[in-house]
C-alpha positions, -999 to 999 in steps of 0.1 A, spaced: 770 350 104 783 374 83 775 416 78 745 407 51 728 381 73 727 405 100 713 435 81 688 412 67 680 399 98 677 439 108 653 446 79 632 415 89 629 428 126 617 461 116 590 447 94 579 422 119 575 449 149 559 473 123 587 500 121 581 524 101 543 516 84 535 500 49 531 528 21 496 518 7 509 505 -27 478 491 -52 482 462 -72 513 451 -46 509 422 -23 496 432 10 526 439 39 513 410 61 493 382 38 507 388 2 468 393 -10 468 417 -40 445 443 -40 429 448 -71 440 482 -89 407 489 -106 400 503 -70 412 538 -84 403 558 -109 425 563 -142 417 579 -171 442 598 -200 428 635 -190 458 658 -191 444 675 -158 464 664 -123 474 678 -88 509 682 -76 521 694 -42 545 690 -15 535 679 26 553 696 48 562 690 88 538 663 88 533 651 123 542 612 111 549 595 83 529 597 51 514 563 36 493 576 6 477 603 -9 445 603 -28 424 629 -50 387 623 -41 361 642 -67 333 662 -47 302 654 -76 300 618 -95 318 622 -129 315 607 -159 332 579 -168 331 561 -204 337 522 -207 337 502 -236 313 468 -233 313 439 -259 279 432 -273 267 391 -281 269 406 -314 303 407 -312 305 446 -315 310 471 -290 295 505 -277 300 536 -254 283 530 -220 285 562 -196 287 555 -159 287 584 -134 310 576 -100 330 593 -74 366 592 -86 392 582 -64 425 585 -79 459 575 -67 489 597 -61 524 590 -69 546 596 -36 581 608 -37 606 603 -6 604 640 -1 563 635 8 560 655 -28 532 640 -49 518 643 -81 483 630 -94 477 630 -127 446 619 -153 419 639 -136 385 651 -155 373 683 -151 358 689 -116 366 700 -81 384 673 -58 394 672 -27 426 656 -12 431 624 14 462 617 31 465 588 52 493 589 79 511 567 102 484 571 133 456 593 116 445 609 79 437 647 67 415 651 44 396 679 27 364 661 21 329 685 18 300 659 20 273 679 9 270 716 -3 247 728 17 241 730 60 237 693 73 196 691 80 194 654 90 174 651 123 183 628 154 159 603 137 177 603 107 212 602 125 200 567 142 183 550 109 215 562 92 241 546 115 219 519 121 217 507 85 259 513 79 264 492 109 248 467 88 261 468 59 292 445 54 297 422 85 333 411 71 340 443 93 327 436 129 336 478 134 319 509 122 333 546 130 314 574 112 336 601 111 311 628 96 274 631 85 256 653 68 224 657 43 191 670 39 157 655 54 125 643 41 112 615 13 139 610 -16 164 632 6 203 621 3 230 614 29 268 613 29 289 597 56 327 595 59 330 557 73 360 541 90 353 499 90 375 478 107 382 440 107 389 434 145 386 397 144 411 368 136 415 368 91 418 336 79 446 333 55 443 310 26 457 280 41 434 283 66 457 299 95 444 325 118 461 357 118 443 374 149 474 401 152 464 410 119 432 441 114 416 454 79 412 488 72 392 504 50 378 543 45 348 548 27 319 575 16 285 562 23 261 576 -3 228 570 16 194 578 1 154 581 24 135 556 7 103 559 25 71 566 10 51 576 39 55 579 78 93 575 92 122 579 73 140 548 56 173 553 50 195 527 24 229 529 15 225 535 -24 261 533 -27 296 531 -13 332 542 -29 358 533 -11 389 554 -4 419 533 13 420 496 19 450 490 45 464 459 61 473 467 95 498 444 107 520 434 140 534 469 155 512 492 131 484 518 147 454 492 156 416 504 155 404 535 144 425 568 138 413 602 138 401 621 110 411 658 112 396 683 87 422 702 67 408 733 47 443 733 23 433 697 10 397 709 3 382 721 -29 406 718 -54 395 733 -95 412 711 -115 405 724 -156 430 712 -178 467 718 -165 485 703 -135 480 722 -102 507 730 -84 495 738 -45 534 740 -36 541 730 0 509 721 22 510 717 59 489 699 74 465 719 101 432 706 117 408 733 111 369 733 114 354 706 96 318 719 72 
């Protein structure tokens, strides 16, 4: 065999034991299965407004970075009428947007409306972020807490896990919830052809938007919506199960106006979480 067999041979090895992890890459096929991930996951828009920065002495390797808006924003689509005409239709959502990733861990997001965002960063073996879930002092009661984690253990069953990493909201009839979710796909995927992959795990990071719908007597919490953050394929060698979520006050509250943001070089530091 000769010197480009065996450095192929090398670069097959270190995919198949998982050296050094997948960068999460959207509209790529996945690492392990080749399943595309749909890109209209993230938010894009033609607003000059962006975030730049550089992540410094990061305590692994840096997969993706994300710019998570704090409030819903606006966000205009055009829909075709029977008629055959069209017209403006304004739906409010979280926007997640996508950040390209240099080799230097510098990255730049750019098409951003108007708002304050905060930053996600997903790492090798855990992810910073500088997520606020609601603006004021958590108030949900212990009865709350349980009807709340009861009802996102629920939700999905593709994902036989559920890891809240933070809660917090306010209490009583019509009051609204936020939770920070880790869901995990533990159990054997079934590929297309119809082989089992059991060494294989799903990821994916999500913000719970919960909302008490009760109208008398106990709360009764529903998930009123979900916006996801990361989708990951965890493969043979890569961190399995859940990783941590540290708080990182340097990725938090971000005013983005109408320029590029430059927050220079950011280290990443666990600091209390609000």
């Amino acid at each position: 065999m000769g010197p480009r067999g065996l450095v192929l041979l090398a670069a097959l090895g270190c995919a198949a034991t998982g050296l050094g992890a997948p960068k999460i890459n959207p509209g790529a096929p996945a690492p392990y299965t080749g399943t595309i991930q749909s890109t209209k996951l993230y938010t894009t828009s033609d607003a000059p407004a962006g975030i730049q920065g550089r992540l410094v002495e990061t305590p692994s390797e840096v997969l993706g970075v994300f710019a998570v808006s704090r409030e819903k924003l606006k966000v205009t689509q055009t829909t075709k009428l029977l008629e055959g005409g069209t017209r403006s239709e304004a739906k409010y959502r979280i926007a997640v947007h996508f950040a390209h990733l240099s080799p230097d861990q510098s990255f730049r997001v750019t098409g951003l409306l108007e708002g304050i965002y905060d930053l996600f960063v997903v790492l090798e073996h855990d992810f910073y972020t500088g997520i606020v879930l609601n603006r004021r002092a958590n108030a949900l009661t212990p009865v709350d807490q349980r009807v709340i984690r009861e009802k996102i253990e629920a939700s999905n069953p593709y994902f036989n896990e559920k890891h809240i990493a933070r809660l917090s909201g306010a209490t009583g009839r019509a009051a609204q919830a936020r939770a920070l979710v880790q869901e995990l796909r533990t159990r054997p995927i079934m590929l297309q052809s119809g082989r089992e992959r059991p060494d294989l795990q799903t990821r994916s990071i999500k913000l719970f938007l919960m909302e008490d719908v009760s109208v008398t007597g106990a709360p009764a919490w529903a998930v009123a919506e979900t916006r996801e953050i990361l989708r990951q394929e965890v493969g043979p060698g890569d961190t399995k199960g859940a990783i941590p979520e540290v708080f990182c006050k340097a990725l938090s509250g971000i005013l983005v106006i109408d320029t590029v943001e430059d927050l220079g070089d950011i280290r990443l530091r666990k600091d209390p979480a609000p």
